[in-house]
C-alpha positions in Angstrom: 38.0 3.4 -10.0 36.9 2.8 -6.7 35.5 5.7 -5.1 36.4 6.7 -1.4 34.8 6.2 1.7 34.2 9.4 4.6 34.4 8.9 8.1 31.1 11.0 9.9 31.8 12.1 13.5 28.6 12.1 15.2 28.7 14.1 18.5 25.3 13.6 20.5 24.7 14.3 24.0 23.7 11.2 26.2 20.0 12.9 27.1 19.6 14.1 23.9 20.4 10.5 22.0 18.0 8.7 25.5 15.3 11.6 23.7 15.6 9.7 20.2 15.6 6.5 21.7 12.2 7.0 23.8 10.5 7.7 20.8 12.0 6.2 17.9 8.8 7.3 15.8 8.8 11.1 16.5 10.2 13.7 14.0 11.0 16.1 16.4 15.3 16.4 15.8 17.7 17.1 18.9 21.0 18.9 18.4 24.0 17.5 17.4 27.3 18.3 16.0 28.7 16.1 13.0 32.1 16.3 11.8 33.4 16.0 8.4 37.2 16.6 8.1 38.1 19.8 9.8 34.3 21.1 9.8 32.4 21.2 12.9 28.7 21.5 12.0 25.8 22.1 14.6 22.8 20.1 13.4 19.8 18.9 14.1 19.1 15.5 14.1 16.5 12.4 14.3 15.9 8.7 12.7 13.9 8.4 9.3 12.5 5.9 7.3 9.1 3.9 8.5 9.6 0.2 9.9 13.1 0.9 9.3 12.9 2.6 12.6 12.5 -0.8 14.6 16.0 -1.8 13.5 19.1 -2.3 15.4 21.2 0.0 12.7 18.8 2.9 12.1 18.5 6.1 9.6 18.8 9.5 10.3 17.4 12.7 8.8 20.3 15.5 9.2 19.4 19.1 8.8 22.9 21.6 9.3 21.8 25.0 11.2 25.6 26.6 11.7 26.7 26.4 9.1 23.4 26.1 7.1 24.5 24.0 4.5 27.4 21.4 4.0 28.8 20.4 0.7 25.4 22.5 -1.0 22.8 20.7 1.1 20.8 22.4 3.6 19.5 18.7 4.4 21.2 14.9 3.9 20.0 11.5 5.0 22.0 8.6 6.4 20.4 5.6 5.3 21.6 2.3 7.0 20.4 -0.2 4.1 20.2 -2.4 6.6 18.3 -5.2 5.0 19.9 -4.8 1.7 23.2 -7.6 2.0 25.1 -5.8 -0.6 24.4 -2.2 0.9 24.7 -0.6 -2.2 21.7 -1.3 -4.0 20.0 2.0 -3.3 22.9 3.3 -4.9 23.2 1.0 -7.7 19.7 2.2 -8.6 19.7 5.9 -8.1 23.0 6.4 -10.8 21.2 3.7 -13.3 18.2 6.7 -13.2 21.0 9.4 -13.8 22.1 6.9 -16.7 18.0 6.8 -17.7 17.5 10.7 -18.2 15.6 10.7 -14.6 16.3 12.8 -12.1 17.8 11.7 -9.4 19.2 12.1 -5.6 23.4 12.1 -5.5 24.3 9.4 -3.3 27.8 8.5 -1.9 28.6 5.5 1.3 30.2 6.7 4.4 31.6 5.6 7.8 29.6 6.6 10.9 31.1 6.7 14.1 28.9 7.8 16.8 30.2 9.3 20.2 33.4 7.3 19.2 31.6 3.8 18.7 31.7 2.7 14.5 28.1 2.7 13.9 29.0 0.9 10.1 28.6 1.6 6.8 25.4 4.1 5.9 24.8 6.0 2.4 24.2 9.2 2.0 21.4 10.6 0.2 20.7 13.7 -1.0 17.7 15.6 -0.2 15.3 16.4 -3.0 14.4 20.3 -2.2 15.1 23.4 -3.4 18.8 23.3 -3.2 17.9 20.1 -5.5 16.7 22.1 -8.2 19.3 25.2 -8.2 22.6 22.5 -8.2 21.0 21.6 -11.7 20.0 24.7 -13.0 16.0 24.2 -12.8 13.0 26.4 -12.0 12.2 26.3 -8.8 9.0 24.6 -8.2 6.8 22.5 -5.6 8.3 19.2 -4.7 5.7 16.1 -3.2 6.9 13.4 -1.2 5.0 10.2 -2.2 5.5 8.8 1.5 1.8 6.6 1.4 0.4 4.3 -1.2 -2.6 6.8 -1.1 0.0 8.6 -3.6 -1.6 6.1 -6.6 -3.3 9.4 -9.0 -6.3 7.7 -7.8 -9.2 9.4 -6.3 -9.4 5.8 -3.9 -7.3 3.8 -1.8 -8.1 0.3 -1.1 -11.8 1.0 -2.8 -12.5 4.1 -0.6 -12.5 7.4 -1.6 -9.9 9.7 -0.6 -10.5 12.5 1.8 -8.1 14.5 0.2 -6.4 14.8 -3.1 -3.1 15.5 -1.8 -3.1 12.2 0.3 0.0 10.2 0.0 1.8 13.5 0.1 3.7 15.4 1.9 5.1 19.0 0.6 9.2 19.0 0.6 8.9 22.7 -0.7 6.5 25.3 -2.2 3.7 27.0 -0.9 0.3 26.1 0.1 -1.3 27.4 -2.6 0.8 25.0 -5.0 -1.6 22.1 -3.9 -3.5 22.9 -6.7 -1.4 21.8 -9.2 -1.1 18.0 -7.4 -5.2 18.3 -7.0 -5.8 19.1 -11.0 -3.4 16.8 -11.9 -5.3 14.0 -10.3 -8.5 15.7 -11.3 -7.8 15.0 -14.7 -6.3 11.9 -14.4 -9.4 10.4 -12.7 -12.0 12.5 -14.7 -10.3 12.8 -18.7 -12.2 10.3 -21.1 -9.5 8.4 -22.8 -9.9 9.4 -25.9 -8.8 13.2 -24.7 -6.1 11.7 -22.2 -3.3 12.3 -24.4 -4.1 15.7 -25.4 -5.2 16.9 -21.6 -2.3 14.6 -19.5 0.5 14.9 -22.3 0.3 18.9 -20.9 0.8 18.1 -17.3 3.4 15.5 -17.4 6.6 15.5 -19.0 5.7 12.4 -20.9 9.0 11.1 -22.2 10.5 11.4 -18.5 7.3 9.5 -17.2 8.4 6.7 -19.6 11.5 7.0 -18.6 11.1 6.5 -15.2 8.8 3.9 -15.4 11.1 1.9 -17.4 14.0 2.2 -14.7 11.1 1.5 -11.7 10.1 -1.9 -13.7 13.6 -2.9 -14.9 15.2 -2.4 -11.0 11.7 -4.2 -9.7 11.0 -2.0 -7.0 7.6 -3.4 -6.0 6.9 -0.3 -3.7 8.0 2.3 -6.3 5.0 3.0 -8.2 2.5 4.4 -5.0 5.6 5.7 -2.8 9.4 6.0 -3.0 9.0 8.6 -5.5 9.3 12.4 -5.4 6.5 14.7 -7.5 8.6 17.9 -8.6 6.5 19.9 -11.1 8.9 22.5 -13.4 7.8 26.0 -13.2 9.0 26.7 -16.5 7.5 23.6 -18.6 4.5 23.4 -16.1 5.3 19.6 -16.2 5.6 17.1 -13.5 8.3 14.6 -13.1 9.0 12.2 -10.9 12.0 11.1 -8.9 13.0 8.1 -7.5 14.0 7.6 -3.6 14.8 4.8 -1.1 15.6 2.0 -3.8 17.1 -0.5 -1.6 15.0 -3.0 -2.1 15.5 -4.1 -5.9 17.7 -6.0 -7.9 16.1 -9.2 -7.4 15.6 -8.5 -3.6 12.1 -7.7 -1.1 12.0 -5.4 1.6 12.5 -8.2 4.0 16.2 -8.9 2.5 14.6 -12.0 0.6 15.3 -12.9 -3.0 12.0 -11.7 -5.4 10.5 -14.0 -8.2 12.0 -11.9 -11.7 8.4 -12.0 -12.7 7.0 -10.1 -9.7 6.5 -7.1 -11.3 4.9 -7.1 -14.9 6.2 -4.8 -18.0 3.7 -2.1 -17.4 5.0 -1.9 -13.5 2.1 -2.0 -10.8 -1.8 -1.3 -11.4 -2.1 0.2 -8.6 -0.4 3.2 -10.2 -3.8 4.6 -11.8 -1.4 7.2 -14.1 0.3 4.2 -15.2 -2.7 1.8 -15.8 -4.5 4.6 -18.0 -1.2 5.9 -20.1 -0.4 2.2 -21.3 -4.0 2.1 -22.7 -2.7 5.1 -25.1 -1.5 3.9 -27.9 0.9 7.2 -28.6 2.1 6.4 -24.9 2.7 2.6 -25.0 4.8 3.1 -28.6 6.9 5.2 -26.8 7.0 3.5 -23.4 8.0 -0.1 -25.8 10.6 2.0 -27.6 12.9 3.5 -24.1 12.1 0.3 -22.5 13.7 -2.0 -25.5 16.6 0.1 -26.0 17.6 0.4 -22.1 17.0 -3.3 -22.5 19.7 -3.5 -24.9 22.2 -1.0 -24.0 22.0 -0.1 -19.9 20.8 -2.8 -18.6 23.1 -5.3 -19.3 25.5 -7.2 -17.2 28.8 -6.4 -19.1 26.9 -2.3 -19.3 26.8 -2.6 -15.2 29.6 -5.1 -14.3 32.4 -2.3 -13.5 30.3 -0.1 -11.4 28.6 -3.5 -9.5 32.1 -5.1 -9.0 33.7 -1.6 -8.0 31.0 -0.5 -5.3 31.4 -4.2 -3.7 35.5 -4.1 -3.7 35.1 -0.6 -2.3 32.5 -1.4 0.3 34.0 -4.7 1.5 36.9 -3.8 3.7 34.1 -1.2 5.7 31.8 -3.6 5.6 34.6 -6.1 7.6 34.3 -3.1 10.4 30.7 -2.5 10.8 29.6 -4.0 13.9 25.7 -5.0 12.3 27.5 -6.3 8.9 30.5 -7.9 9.6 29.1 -11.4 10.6 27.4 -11.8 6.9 30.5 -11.1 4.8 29.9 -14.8 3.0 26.3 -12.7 2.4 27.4 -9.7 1.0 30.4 -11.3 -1.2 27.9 -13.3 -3.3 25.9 -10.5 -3.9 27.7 -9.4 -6.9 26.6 -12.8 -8.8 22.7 -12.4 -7.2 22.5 -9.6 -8.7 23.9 -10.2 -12.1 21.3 -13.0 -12.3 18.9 -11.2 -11.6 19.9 -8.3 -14.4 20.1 -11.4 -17.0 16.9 -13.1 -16.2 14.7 -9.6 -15.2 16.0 -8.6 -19.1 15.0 -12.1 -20.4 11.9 -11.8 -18.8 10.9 -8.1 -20.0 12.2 -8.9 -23.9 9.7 -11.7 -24.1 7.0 -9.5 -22.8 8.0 -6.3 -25.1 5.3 -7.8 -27.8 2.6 -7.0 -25.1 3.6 -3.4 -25.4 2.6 -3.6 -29.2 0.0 -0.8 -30.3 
Protein backbone atom coordinates (compact mmCIF):
# COMPACT_ATOMS: atom_id res chain seq x y z
CA UNK A 1 0.00 0.00 0.00
CA UNK A 2 1.22 3.14 -1.02
CA UNK A 3 2.18 5.25 1.70
CA UNK A 4 1.18 9.16 1.76
CA UNK A 5 2.97 12.11 1.00
CA UNK A 6 2.98 15.56 3.60
CA UNK A 7 2.95 18.89 2.40
CA UNK A 8 5.85 21.06 4.67
CA UNK A 9 5.11 24.83 4.81
CA UNK A 10 8.30 26.50 5.18
CA UNK A 11 7.96 30.20 6.34
CA UNK A 12 11.40 32.10 6.10
CA UNK A 13 12.00 35.68 6.23
CA UNK A 14 13.62 37.20 2.99
CA UNK A 15 16.95 38.46 5.16
CA UNK A 16 17.03 35.58 7.05
CA UNK A 17 16.89 32.99 3.81
CA UNK A 18 19.61 36.05 1.81
CA UNK A 19 21.70 34.93 5.45
CA UNK A 20 21.67 31.11 4.27
CA UNK A 21 22.30 31.93 0.93
CA UNK A 22 25.63 34.09 1.58
CA UNK A 23 27.02 31.36 3.22
CA UNK A 24 25.78 28.19 2.02
CA UNK A 25 28.61 26.36 4.15
CA UNK A 26 27.96 27.78 7.67
CA UNK A 27 26.01 25.83 10.38
CA UNK A 28 24.81 28.70 12.08
CA UNK A 29 20.55 28.14 11.65
CA UNK A 30 18.21 31.28 11.24
CA UNK A 31 14.60 31.15 12.45
CA UNK A 32 11.83 29.85 10.78
CA UNK A 33 8.38 28.63 11.19
CA UNK A 34 7.37 25.22 9.42
CA UNK A 35 3.96 23.99 9.21
CA UNK A 36 2.62 20.58 9.31
CA UNK A 37 -1.24 20.37 9.21
CA UNK A 38 -2.63 22.72 11.75
CA UNK A 39 0.83 22.99 13.73
CA UNK A 40 2.79 26.07 13.57
CA UNK A 41 6.32 25.30 14.81
CA UNK A 42 9.13 27.95 15.41
CA UNK A 43 12.41 26.49 14.29
CA UNK A 44 15.66 26.97 13.58
CA UNK A 45 16.99 26.22 10.40
CA UNK A 46 20.08 25.86 7.91
CA UNK A 47 21.31 23.54 4.81
CA UNK A 48 23.23 20.20 5.50
CA UNK A 49 25.09 17.72 3.80
CA UNK A 50 28.74 18.50 2.31
CA UNK A 51 29.08 19.16 -1.68
CA UNK A 52 25.42 18.61 -1.55
CA UNK A 53 25.47 22.26 -0.52
CA UNK A 54 26.47 23.54 -4.06
CA UNK A 55 23.23 22.23 -5.48
CA UNK A 56 20.38 23.89 -6.92
CA UNK A 57 17.78 21.74 -4.60
CA UNK A 58 19.54 21.69 -1.24
CA UNK A 59 19.20 19.92 2.43
CA UNK A 60 18.28 21.33 5.46
CA UNK A 61 19.04 20.49 9.09
CA UNK A 62 15.64 21.43 11.16
CA UNK A 63 15.79 21.80 14.83
CA UNK A 64 11.96 22.71 16.57
CA UNK A 65 12.46 25.25 19.65
CA UNK A 66 8.42 26.07 20.36
CA UNK A 67 7.26 23.42 20.41
CA UNK A 68 10.51 21.45 21.24
CA UNK A 69 9.79 18.47 19.47
CA UNK A 70 7.39 17.48 16.55
CA UNK A 71 6.16 14.01 15.99
CA UNK A 72 9.00 12.79 18.95
CA UNK A 73 11.92 14.48 17.30
CA UNK A 74 13.68 17.37 18.81
CA UNK A 75 15.68 17.33 15.33
CA UNK A 76 14.68 16.13 11.53
CA UNK A 77 16.56 16.52 8.26
CA UNK A 78 15.16 17.27 4.80
CA UNK A 79 17.29 15.65 2.40
CA UNK A 80 16.74 16.56 -1.35
CA UNK A 81 18.38 13.30 -2.91
CA UNK A 82 19.02 15.31 -5.54
CA UNK A 83 21.41 13.13 -7.49
CA UNK A 84 19.62 10.03 -6.75
CA UNK A 85 16.93 9.69 -10.13
CA UNK A 86 14.69 7.48 -8.29
CA UNK A 87 14.67 9.69 -4.92
CA UNK A 88 14.04 6.96 -2.89
CA UNK A 89 17.01 5.05 -2.62
CA UNK A 90 18.06 6.45 0.77
CA UNK A 91 14.99 5.10 1.76
CA UNK A 92 15.07 1.88 0.11
CA UNK A 93 18.27 1.34 2.02
CA UNK A 94 17.58 2.58 5.49
CA UNK A 95 14.10 0.03 5.92
CA UNK A 96 16.30 -3.02 4.18
CA UNK A 97 18.72 -2.23 7.55
CA UNK A 98 15.48 -2.33 9.75
CA UNK A 99 14.74 -5.72 7.78
CA UNK A 100 18.78 -6.70 8.63
CA UNK A 101 18.51 -6.37 12.53
CA UNK A 102 20.44 -2.85 12.20
CA UNK A 103 19.43 0.05 13.57
CA UNK A 104 18.25 2.44 11.69
CA UNK A 105 16.90 6.24 11.06
CA UNK A 106 12.77 6.29 10.26
CA UNK A 107 12.53 7.94 7.10
CA UNK A 108 9.22 9.04 5.25
CA UNK A 109 9.15 11.62 1.60
CA UNK A 110 7.45 14.83 1.82
CA UNK A 111 6.32 17.97 -0.23
CA UNK A 112 8.21 21.16 0.51
CA UNK A 113 6.87 24.39 -0.29
CA UNK A 114 8.88 27.23 0.63
CA UNK A 115 7.38 30.82 1.12
CA UNK A 116 4.57 29.41 -1.17
CA UNK A 117 7.01 28.22 -4.15
CA UNK A 118 6.97 23.91 -4.33
CA UNK A 119 10.49 23.35 -3.60
CA UNK A 120 9.82 19.30 -4.68
CA UNK A 121 10.02 16.24 -3.26
CA UNK A 122 12.65 15.80 -0.06
CA UNK A 123 12.78 12.84 2.49
CA UNK A 124 12.74 13.03 5.85
CA UNK A 125 15.26 11.57 8.05
CA UNK A 126 15.24 11.11 11.39
CA UNK A 127 17.93 12.28 13.63
CA UNK A 128 20.06 9.71 15.48
CA UNK A 129 20.18 11.25 19.21
CA UNK A 130 18.86 10.71 22.24
CA UNK A 131 15.28 10.91 21.42
CA UNK A 132 16.65 7.95 19.03
CA UNK A 133 17.38 5.80 21.66
CA UNK A 134 14.33 6.37 24.19
CA UNK A 135 11.53 5.83 20.96
CA UNK A 136 13.19 2.19 21.04
CA UNK A 137 13.58 1.60 24.55
CA UNK A 138 17.55 1.69 24.72
CA UNK A 139 20.11 2.93 27.30
CA UNK A 140 21.04 6.05 26.71
CA UNK A 141 24.51 6.33 25.58
CA UNK A 142 27.12 8.52 23.41
CA UNK A 143 26.36 8.66 19.79
CA UNK A 144 29.48 9.58 17.03
CA UNK A 145 28.92 10.92 13.81
CA UNK A 146 31.29 9.37 11.27
CA UNK A 147 31.22 12.70 9.05
CA UNK A 148 35.20 12.18 7.73
CA UNK A 149 37.03 9.22 6.25
CA UNK A 150 39.41 9.79 9.22
CA UNK A 151 36.46 7.67 10.93
CA UNK A 152 38.40 4.31 9.50
CA UNK A 153 39.42 2.64 13.38
CA UNK A 154 42.76 3.47 12.16
CA UNK A 155 45.34 5.33 14.06
CA UNK A 156 46.27 6.95 10.11
CA UNK A 157 44.60 8.57 7.43
CA UNK A 158 46.10 8.57 4.08
CA UNK A 159 49.51 7.06 5.71
CA UNK A 160 49.69 9.89 8.38
CA UNK A 161 49.04 9.59 11.82
CA UNK A 162 46.09 10.99 13.34
CA UNK A 163 46.23 13.90 15.66
CA UNK A 164 43.42 12.74 17.40
CA UNK A 165 41.63 9.55 18.09
CA UNK A 166 38.25 10.85 17.83
CA UNK A 167 39.01 12.27 14.29
CA UNK A 168 36.31 11.54 11.80
CA UNK A 169 33.88 12.29 14.54
CA UNK A 170 31.71 14.45 15.73
CA UNK A 171 29.68 13.86 19.17
CA UNK A 172 25.60 13.78 18.38
CA UNK A 173 25.14 13.31 22.25
CA UNK A 174 27.02 12.41 25.47
CA UNK A 175 29.48 14.04 27.41
CA UNK A 176 32.96 14.85 26.96
CA UNK A 177 34.24 12.46 29.10
CA UNK A 178 32.58 9.59 26.89
CA UNK A 179 35.53 10.15 24.33
CA UNK A 180 37.19 7.63 25.99
CA UNK A 181 35.26 4.85 25.04
CA UNK A 182 35.69 5.86 20.95
CA UNK A 183 39.68 6.43 21.98
CA UNK A 184 39.97 2.68 23.65
CA UNK A 185 38.10 1.25 21.13
CA UNK A 186 40.51 2.30 18.56
CA UNK A 187 43.28 1.67 20.97
CA UNK A 188 42.60 -1.79 20.84
CA UNK A 189 41.79 -2.13 17.48
CA UNK A 190 45.08 -0.74 16.27
CA UNK A 191 47.18 -2.28 19.22
CA UNK A 192 45.35 -6.11 19.96
CA UNK A 193 47.64 -8.94 18.42
CA UNK A 194 45.30 -11.07 16.43
CA UNK A 195 45.40 -13.83 18.08
CA UNK A 196 43.67 -11.94 21.28
CA UNK A 197 41.36 -9.78 18.81
CA UNK A 198 38.42 -11.92 19.36
CA UNK A 199 38.54 -12.17 22.91
CA UNK A 200 39.54 -8.19 23.52
CA UNK A 201 37.19 -6.66 20.38
CA UNK A 202 34.24 -9.32 20.65
CA UNK A 203 33.78 -7.15 24.31
CA UNK A 204 33.50 -3.77 22.66
CA UNK A 205 31.45 -4.46 19.75
CA UNK A 206 28.28 -6.02 19.37
CA UNK A 207 29.65 -8.55 17.03
CA UNK A 208 26.62 -10.09 15.39
CA UNK A 209 25.24 -6.42 14.63
CA UNK A 210 28.80 -5.47 13.20
CA UNK A 211 28.18 -8.44 10.77
CA UNK A 212 25.07 -7.39 10.26
CA UNK A 213 25.64 -4.23 9.19
CA UNK A 214 28.35 -4.83 7.15
CA UNK A 215 26.48 -7.24 5.20
CA UNK A 216 23.66 -4.60 4.39
CA UNK A 217 26.70 -1.81 3.60
CA UNK A 218 28.27 -4.39 0.92
CA UNK A 219 24.97 -5.78 -0.47
CA UNK A 220 23.48 -1.97 -1.04
CA UNK A 221 27.28 -0.97 -2.34
CA UNK A 222 27.62 2.16 -0.59
CA UNK A 223 31.21 2.87 -1.56
CA UNK A 224 31.42 5.70 1.11
CA UNK A 225 29.72 3.75 3.93
CA UNK A 226 32.52 2.07 5.57
CA UNK A 227 34.75 5.42 6.73
CA UNK A 228 31.60 7.83 7.01
CA UNK A 229 27.75 7.67 6.53
CA UNK A 230 27.58 5.70 9.59
CA UNK A 231 26.56 6.59 13.17
CA UNK A 232 28.82 5.00 16.33
CA UNK A 233 26.16 4.55 19.27
CA UNK A 234 27.75 2.62 22.12
CA UNK A 235 24.84 0.78 24.55
CA UNK A 236 25.33 1.74 28.09
CA UNK A 237 23.83 -1.37 29.25
CA UNK A 238 25.91 -4.01 26.97
CA UNK A 239 28.90 -1.55 26.84
CA UNK A 240 28.86 -2.47 23.07
CA UNK A 241 29.14 -0.34 20.07
CA UNK A 242 26.98 -0.51 17.10
CA UNK A 243 26.77 1.23 14.19
CA UNK A 244 24.10 2.92 12.14
CA UNK A 245 23.74 3.64 8.81
CA UNK A 246 22.92 7.41 7.35
CA UNK A 247 22.79 9.22 4.03
CA UNK A 248 22.43 5.97 1.68
CA UNK A 249 21.52 7.70 -1.45
CA UNK A 250 24.04 6.68 -3.37
CA UNK A 251 23.62 2.70 -3.76
CA UNK A 252 21.75 0.35 -5.52
CA UNK A 253 23.96 0.24 -8.50
CA UNK A 254 24.37 4.14 -8.41
CA UNK A 255 27.79 6.78 -7.49
CA UNK A 256 27.49 9.84 -5.78
CA UNK A 257 27.56 11.59 -9.07
CA UNK A 258 24.09 9.94 -10.17
CA UNK A 259 26.15 7.46 -12.49
CA UNK A 260 25.54 3.77 -12.71
CA UNK A 261 28.52 1.70 -10.48
CA UNK A 262 30.35 -1.50 -11.86
CA UNK A 263 28.33 -4.48 -9.46
CA UNK A 264 31.86 -5.48 -8.64
CA UNK A 265 33.02 -2.10 -7.14
CA UNK A 266 32.83 -3.07 -3.81
CA UNK A 267 34.32 -6.54 -2.76
CA UNK A 268 32.52 -9.22 -0.25
CA UNK A 269 34.47 -7.96 2.72
CA UNK A 270 33.30 -4.19 1.94
CA UNK A 271 36.23 -1.50 1.85
CA UNK A 272 39.94 -1.95 3.38
CA UNK A 273 39.94 1.19 4.30
CA UNK A 274 37.76 0.19 7.13
CA UNK A 275 40.74 -1.08 9.49
CA UNK A 276 37.81 -2.79 12.02
CA UNK A 277 36.73 -4.52 8.99
CA UNK A 278 40.07 -5.63 7.34
CA UNK A 279 41.30 -7.19 10.83
CA UNK A 280 37.66 -8.98 11.86
CA UNK A 281 37.54 -10.91 8.43
CA UNK A 282 41.09 -12.23 9.29
CA UNK A 283 39.23 -13.99 12.42
CA UNK A 284 38.11 -17.07 11.61
CA UNK A 285 35.17 -17.06 14.43
CA UNK A 286 34.20 -13.64 12.70
CA UNK A 287 34.35 -14.48 8.99
CA UNK A 288 32.05 -17.93 9.76
CA UNK A 289 29.73 -15.75 11.04
CA UNK A 290 29.98 -12.74 8.71
CA UNK A 291 29.62 -15.83 5.52
CA UNK A 292 26.64 -17.25 7.45
CA UNK A 293 24.23 -13.58 7.71
CA UNK A 294 25.67 -12.63 4.51
CA UNK A 295 24.40 -16.00 2.54
CA UNK A 296 21.11 -16.12 4.10
CA UNK A 297 20.18 -12.21 3.47
CA UNK A 298 21.52 -13.40 0.05
CA UNK A 299 18.78 -15.81 -0.14
CA UNK A 300 15.88 -14.41 1.57
CA UNK A 301 16.10 -10.25 1.66
CA UNK A 302 17.79 -9.47 -0.99
CA UNK A 303 15.95 -10.71 -3.68
CA UNK A 304 14.09 -9.09 -6.35
CA UNK A 305 10.62 -10.82 -5.83
CA UNK A 306 11.66 -10.15 -1.46
CA UNK A 307 11.97 -6.22 -2.59
CA UNK A 308 9.71 -5.87 -5.70
CA UNK A 309 6.48 -4.48 -3.71
CA UNK A 310 8.20 -2.01 -1.63
CA UNK A 311 10.48 -0.80 -4.90
CA UNK A 312 7.38 -0.63 -7.24
CA UNK A 313 5.17 1.01 -4.33
CA UNK A 314 7.73 3.85 -3.35
CA UNK A 315 8.06 4.70 -7.25
CA UNK A 316 4.05 4.73 -7.94
CA UNK A 317 3.77 6.82 -4.78
CA UNK A 318 6.60 9.22 -5.62
CA UNK A 319 5.77 9.70 -9.28
CA UNK A 320 2.85 12.00 -9.46
CA UNK A 321 5.11 14.47 -6.76
CA UNK A 322 7.87 13.91 -8.68
CA UNK A 323 5.63 15.36 -11.99
CA UNK A 324 5.44 18.66 -9.62
CA UNK A 325 8.88 19.24 -8.41
CA UNK A 326 10.33 22.03 -10.24
CA UNK A 327 14.28 20.33 -10.15
CA UNK A 328 12.70 16.67 -11.10
CA UNK A 329 10.02 17.05 -13.31
CA UNK A 330 12.11 17.30 -16.60
CA UNK A 331 13.72 13.62 -15.95
CA UNK A 332 10.49 11.69 -15.42
CA UNK A 333 11.70 9.18 -18.55
CA UNK A 334 14.84 9.05 -15.72
CA UNK A 335 13.20 8.20 -12.71
CA UNK A 336 10.41 5.74 -14.39
CA UNK A 337 13.22 3.34 -15.44
CA UNK A 338 14.69 3.33 -12.25
CA UNK A 339 12.59 0.52 -10.98
CA UNK A 340 14.24 -1.99 -13.68
CA UNK A 341 18.05 -0.25 -12.82
CA UNK A 342 17.66 -1.21 -9.74
CA UNK A 343 16.34 -4.64 -9.91
CA UNK A 344 19.38 -5.38 -12.15
CA UNK A 345 21.40 -4.32 -10.06
CA UNK A 346 19.79 -6.45 -6.93
CA UNK A 347 20.11 -9.63 -9.39
CA UNK A 348 23.63 -9.16 -10.59
CA UNK A 349 25.18 -7.42 -6.97
CA UNK A 350 23.61 -11.12 -5.48
CA UNK A 351 25.14 -13.07 -8.39
CA UNK A 352 28.23 -11.37 -7.84
CA UNK A 353 28.51 -11.84 -3.91
CA UNK A 354 27.22 -15.83 -4.11
CA UNK A 355 30.19 -16.60 -6.30
CA UNK A 356 32.44 -14.78 -3.90
CA UNK A 357 30.85 -16.40 -0.56
CA UNK A 358 33.71 -19.36 -1.00
CA UNK A 359 36.27 -16.53 -0.27
CA UNK A 360 34.61 -16.10 3.16
CA UNK A 361 35.46 -19.84 3.84
CA UNK A 362 37.45 -20.35 7.22
Amino acid sequence: MPYQIQSYFLEIKKANLQKLRKDIWSDTPVPAILQVGDTRNNIAICYRGSYTREFRKRSYMVKFMEPNTFSDAHVIHLNAEYRDPSLFRNKLSLDFFQDLGVLSPESHHVNLIRNGSLKGVYLQLESVDEIFLKKRGLPLGPIFYAVGNGANFSLYKKGKRKKSLTSGYTKAFGNESDDKYLIELVKQVNNTPLTDFPRIIFKLIDIEKYARWLAGAVCTMNNDGFTHNYALYRNSKTGLFELIPWDYDATWGRKVSGGIMEVDYVPIGGKKTNHLSFLLLQVPEFRTLYRNILEEILETKFTVPYLTNKITSLHQTLRPHILRDPYKKKEIELFDGETEVIFQFIHDRSAYLKKRLKYLKS
